[in-house]
C-alpha positions, 0 to 999 in steps of 0.5 A: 571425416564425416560433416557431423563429427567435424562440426562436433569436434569442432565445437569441443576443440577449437577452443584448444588448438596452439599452434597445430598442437590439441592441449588438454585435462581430466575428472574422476570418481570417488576414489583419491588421485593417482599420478599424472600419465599421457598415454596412447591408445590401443586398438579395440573392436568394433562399435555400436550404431550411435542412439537415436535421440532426435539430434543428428547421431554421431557417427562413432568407429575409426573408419567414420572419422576416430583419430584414435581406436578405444583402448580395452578395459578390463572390469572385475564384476565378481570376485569369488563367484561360486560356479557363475552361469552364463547366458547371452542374447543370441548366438556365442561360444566360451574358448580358453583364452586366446582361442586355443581350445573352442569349448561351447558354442551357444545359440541363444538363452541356455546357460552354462556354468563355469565351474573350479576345482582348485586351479583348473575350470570347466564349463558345465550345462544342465544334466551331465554334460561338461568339457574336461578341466582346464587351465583356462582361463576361459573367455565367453565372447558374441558370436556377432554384433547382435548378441550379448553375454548376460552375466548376474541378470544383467546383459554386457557389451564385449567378452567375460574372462572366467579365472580360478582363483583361491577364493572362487571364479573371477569375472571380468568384462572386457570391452572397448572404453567407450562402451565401458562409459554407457554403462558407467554414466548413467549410474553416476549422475542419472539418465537425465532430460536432454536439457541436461545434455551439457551436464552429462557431457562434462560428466562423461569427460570426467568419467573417461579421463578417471578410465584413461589414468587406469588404463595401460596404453600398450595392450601388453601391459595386462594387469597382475590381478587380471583388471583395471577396476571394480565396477563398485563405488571403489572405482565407478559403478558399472552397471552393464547395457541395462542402464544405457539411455539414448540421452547418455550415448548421444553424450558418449558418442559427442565426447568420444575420445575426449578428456581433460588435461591440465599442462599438457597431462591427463590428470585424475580428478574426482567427482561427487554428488553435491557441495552445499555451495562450495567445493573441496581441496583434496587434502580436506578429503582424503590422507596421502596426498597433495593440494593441485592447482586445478583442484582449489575450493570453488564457490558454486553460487548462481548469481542470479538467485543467490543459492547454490547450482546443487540446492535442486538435488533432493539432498543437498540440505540434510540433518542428523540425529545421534542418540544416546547409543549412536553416540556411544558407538561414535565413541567407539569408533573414534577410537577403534580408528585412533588405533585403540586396543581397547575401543570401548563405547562410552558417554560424552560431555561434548561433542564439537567441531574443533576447526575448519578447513578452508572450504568451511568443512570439518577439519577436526571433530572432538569428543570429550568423554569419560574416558578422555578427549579424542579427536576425529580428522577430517578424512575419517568424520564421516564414518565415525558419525556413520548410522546404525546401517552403516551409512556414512555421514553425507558430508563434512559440511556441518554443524552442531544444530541442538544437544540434549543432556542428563547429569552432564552427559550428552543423549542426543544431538542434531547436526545440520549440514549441506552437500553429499559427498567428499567435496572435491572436483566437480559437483554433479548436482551443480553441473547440472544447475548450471546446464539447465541455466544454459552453460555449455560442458566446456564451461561447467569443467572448467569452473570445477577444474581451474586451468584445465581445457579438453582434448583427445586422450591421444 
């Protein structure tokens, strides 16, 4: 193992050594939590050279100091592409899967279309040249190092699978975990200044221990529906090479294989935007599933100002306005989600938070109409007060700020809150207040999860 990447690893684990045996835990996205799995890896391909950032690279890639090769990730970019056209940077080729049948060799910039009919595919360039129909499905892959495949303007690392499907062509990107993640992390907390360098560590943690807890560990287990996740807010928003940022490789490549563990487990936990001030349990987010340990609410206060780490996202202090027809339409949908059959807009006398949770965020909503008195849970507040757009409420963490009325009826009202986001795990925003105040990523998880301590994934 190179000096570099000892004295790197060195920094993050030593901390976590008992007795020979590396213990450690886990971060997520925006989805709810899954089960808790420890699994191995499997192998993946090679790796780029680290990004050249002014601090010392990191030398990535099993043969320069990896105890364990990535694991392969497979990312759904489009559903039901009609005819979708490939390009690359340099030289590639499309086969049917497994390199059973080589079908186009490119060279460069022209683009070929893969196009379905039923069940079967071909590959189809300008005028009329095309290959027979096939099964498929079919895989375009870099013929080297220097080249990448650019799908929908954008250019990916690894291989793209073309599948027919009843609704169109499926598109997926396969690629190694760790190249995965530069294109996932600088969509999910920004490519930042190097002083936020901490905060972009911890958020990468997060951001590969969410990946591990979906991917199988034997190479075997391809999944049924031919992917492990989106690359939308569903999952993690993937973005592709293009949004890749030295600062956010050299957090990759310093972290690479690293993720959090909470008794020994990976384990799935969520992260947002901002908190206001304090953070969530997942039972006051999210239906269906249970409170953990490494999961409680947590203040996120800076002692030394007396505010909240997050107050310098642009965001985190917000209000509302609901009109008469918003109003209306809340209505609607309050009881659209209730289940029911007749889901009219009507007036309201009132509108009120009927209790809150334990992290002082609104566990229940009432609306009293003319209609009758429904109530809102916590989990589906934000998208019954979502705007005309369809853009849901920033957050539960609110209050009822000033009302207006005629005849009794309500025909407006300003709500007033803090934070963006579900509220549970790590507060993005936080961390990187807490970095720019010189606190180590170690430290950062560990505040937004309770007990948990970072480690290999395997």
């Amino acid at each position: 193992m190179t000096d570099a990447r000892t004295q790197k690893l060195a920094k993050w684990l030593a901390p976590s050594l008992f007795g020979g045996v590396v213990v450690a835990a886990v971060a997520m996205a925006c989805a709810p939590l899954q089960p808790a799995i420890a699994p191995p890896a499997q192998p993946a391909g090679a790796k780029p050279p680290a990004a050249q950032t002014g601090r010392t690279p990191v030398v990535r890639g099993e043969a320069s100091g990896r105890l364990v090769p990535d694991r392969t990730v497979l990312i759904a970019l489009d559903g039901r592409a009609a005819a979708p056209l490939v390009t690359a940077t340099g030289a590639w080729s499309i086969d049917e899967q497994g390199g059973r049948v080589a079908l186009v060799r490119g060279s460069g910039s022209e683009g070929w279309r893969i196009e379905q009919r039923g069940g079967l595919l071909r590959v189809a360039g300008d005028g009329s040249d095309a290959t027979p129909w096939r099964e498929g499905p079919f895989v375009a892959r870099p013929a080297n190092g220097e080249s990448y495949l650019k799908f929908g303007n954008r250019r990916y690392r690894g291989e793209l699978l073309f599948t027919a499907t009843d609704s169109g062509v499926l598109v997926v990107n396969r690629l190694p975990v760790e190249d995965y993640l530069r294109g996932v992390v600088p969509i999910e907390i920004g490519t930042r200044q190097e002083g936020d360098l901490a905060a972009i560590e911890a958020q990468t943690i997060a951001a590969r221990s969410y990946t591990y807890m979906r991917v199988p560990s034997n190479a075997a287990q391809h999944p049924a529906r031919g992917w492990h996740m989106t690359g939308t807010v569903q999952y993690q928003v993937y973005a592709g090479m293009d949004v890749e940022h030295p600062v956010v490789n050299e957090a990759v490549d310093a972290t690479s294989g690293l993720v959090l563990r909470y008794g020994g487990l990976i384990v799935d936990a969520p992260y947002f935007s901002s908190c206001g001030g304090r953070t969530a349990g997942p039972r006051e987010a999210w239906r269906g599933v249970s409170d953990e340990p490494y999961l409680q609410p947590v203040d996120d206060i800076d002692p030394r100002t007396g505010r909240a780490y997050c107050d310098l996202s642009p965001r985190n202090h917000w209000h509302a306005e609901l009109d008469e027809a918003r109003l209306r339409e809340v209505v609607r949908r309050a009881l659209q989600t209730a289940g029911a059959r007749d889901p009219r807009p009507a007036t309201i006398q009132k509108l009120e938070i009927g209790a809150r949770t334990p992290s002082g965020r609104a566990e229940t909503l009432v609306l009293h109409t003319e209609r009758g008195t429904v109530t809102v849970a916590a989990r589906d507040i934000r998208n019954v007060l979502a705007d005309a757009r369809g853009a849901i409420l920033a957050s539960t963490y609110f209050s009822v700020d000033r009302e207006s009325r005629t005849r009794g009826q309500l025909t407006a009202v300003t709500l007033r809150g803090a934070g963006n986001g579900h509220g549970v795990g790590m507060c993005q925003w936080g961390a990187i207040g807490r970095a720019r105040a010189g606190i180590d990523a170690r430290s950062i998880l560990r505040h937004y999860y309770p007990g948990t301590v970072v480690g290999f994934a395997d």
